[in-house]
C-alpha positions in Angstrom: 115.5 215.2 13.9 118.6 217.8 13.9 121.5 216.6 12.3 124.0 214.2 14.5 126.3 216.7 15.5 123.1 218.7 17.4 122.0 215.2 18.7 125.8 214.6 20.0 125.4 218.1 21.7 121.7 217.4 23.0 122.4 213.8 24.3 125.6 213.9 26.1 127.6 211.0 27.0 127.3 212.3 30.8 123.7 211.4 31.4 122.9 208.8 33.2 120.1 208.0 30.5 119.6 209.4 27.0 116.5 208.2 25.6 115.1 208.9 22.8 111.7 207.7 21.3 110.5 207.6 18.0 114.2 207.8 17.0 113.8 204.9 14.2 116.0 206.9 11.6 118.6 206.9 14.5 119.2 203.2 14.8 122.2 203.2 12.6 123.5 206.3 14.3 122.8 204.5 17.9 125.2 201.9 16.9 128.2 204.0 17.8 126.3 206.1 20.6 126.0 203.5 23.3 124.7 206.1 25.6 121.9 206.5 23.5 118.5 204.6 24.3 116.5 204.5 20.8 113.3 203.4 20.4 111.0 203.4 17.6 108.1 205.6 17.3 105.2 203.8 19.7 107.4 201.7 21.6 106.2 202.7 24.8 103.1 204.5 26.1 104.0 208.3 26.5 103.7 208.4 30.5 106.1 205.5 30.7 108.4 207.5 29.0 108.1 210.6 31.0 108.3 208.4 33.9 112.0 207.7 33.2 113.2 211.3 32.6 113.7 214.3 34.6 114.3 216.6 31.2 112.6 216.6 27.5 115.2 218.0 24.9 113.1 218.5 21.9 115.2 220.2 19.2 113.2 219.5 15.5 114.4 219.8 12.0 114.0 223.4 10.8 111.8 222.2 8.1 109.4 220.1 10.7 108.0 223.5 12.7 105.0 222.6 14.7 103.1 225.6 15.8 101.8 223.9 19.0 104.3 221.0 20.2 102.1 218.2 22.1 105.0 216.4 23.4 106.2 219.5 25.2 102.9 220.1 26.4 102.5 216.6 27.6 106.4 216.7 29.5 104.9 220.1 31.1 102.0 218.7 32.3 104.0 215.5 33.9 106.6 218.0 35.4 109.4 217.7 33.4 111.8 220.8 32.4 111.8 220.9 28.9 114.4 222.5 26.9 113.8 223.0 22.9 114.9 225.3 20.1 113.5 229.1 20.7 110.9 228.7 17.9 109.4 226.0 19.5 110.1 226.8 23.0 108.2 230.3 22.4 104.8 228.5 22.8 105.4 228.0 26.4 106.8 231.4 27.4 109.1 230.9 30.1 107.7 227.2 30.9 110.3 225.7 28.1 113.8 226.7 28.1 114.7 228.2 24.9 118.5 227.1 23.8 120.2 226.1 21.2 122.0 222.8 21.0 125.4 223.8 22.3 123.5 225.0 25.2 121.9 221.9 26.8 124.4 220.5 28.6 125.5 223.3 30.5 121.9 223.9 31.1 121.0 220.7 32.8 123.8 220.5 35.0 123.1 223.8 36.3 119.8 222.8 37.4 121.2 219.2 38.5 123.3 221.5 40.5 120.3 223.5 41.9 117.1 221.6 42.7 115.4 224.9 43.9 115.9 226.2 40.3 114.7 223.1 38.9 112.0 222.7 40.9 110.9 226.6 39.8 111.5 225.5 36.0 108.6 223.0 36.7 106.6 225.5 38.3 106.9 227.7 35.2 106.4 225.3 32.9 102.9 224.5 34.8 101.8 227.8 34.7 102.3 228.4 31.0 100.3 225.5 30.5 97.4 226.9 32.9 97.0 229.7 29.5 95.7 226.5 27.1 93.2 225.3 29.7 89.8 224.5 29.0 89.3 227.6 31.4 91.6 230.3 29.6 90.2 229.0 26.2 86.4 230.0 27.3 87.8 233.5 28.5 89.4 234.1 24.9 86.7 232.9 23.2 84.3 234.9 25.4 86.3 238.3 25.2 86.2 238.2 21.3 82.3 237.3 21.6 81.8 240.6 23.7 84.0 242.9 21.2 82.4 241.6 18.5 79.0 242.4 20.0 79.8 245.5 21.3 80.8 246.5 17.5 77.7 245.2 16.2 75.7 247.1 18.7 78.2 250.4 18.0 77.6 250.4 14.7 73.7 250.3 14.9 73.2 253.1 18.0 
């Protein structure tokens, strides 16, 4: 996790729920947050949790990088607007919300504000995750196969 002033910033006391799972280093930090929901890593099955939550702030340590983030992938795929750092975010294209901490809040209640804009976040989240189909894999795949044989078969001619 960020440090607790980002979290502070991410998980604002205005929300009507902050929850937050596989926060177990957060417990003690909880104590004094009682908007904050914490649960350890597991406690619930992952649709359960997206089933409570209409936005997935992801915002990871600088030294935790993932090159492809799963549980953004999975808050896509349930419709969910997710909002993470721009490194992360960058995955999805335009599907995730690039922002930095500070940003969040204002973000959210602009699309609170504006279900047509929400509900277009969603549909741009689903589309980025249309290019990591099983479908856009094969075409990838398939397109390096062909260059590679048309090399092969340029080189001998």
């Amino acid at each position: 996790f960020p440090g607790l002033a980002a979290l502070d910033l991410c998980f604002s006391e205005q929300a009507e729920v902050n929850l937050l799972l596989g926060g177990d280093t957060l417990a003690s930090a909880a104590r004094s947050r009682p908007h904050w929901q914490v649960l350890p890593f597991g406690a619930m099955p992952v649709a359960e949790f997206l089933s409570q939550t209409d936005f997935l702030v992801q915002f990871t340590a600088r030294t935790w990088r993932e090159s492809f983030c799963r549980a953004l992938a999975e808050a896509l795929a349930a419709g969910k607007v997710v909002i993470a750092d721009a490194g992360t975010a960058s995955t999805f294209g335009d599907g995730a919300i690039a922002a930095t901490p500070d940003q969040v809040d204002a973000i959210i209640q602009r699309l609170i504000a504006d279900p047509a804009a929400y509900r277009g976040q969603v549909a741009k989240g689903q589309l980025a995750l249309k290019g990591f189909s099983e479908d856009a894999f094969l075409r990838k795949v398939s397109a390096i196969l062909d260059d590679s044989r048309h090399e092969r078969c340029g080189a001998v001619a």
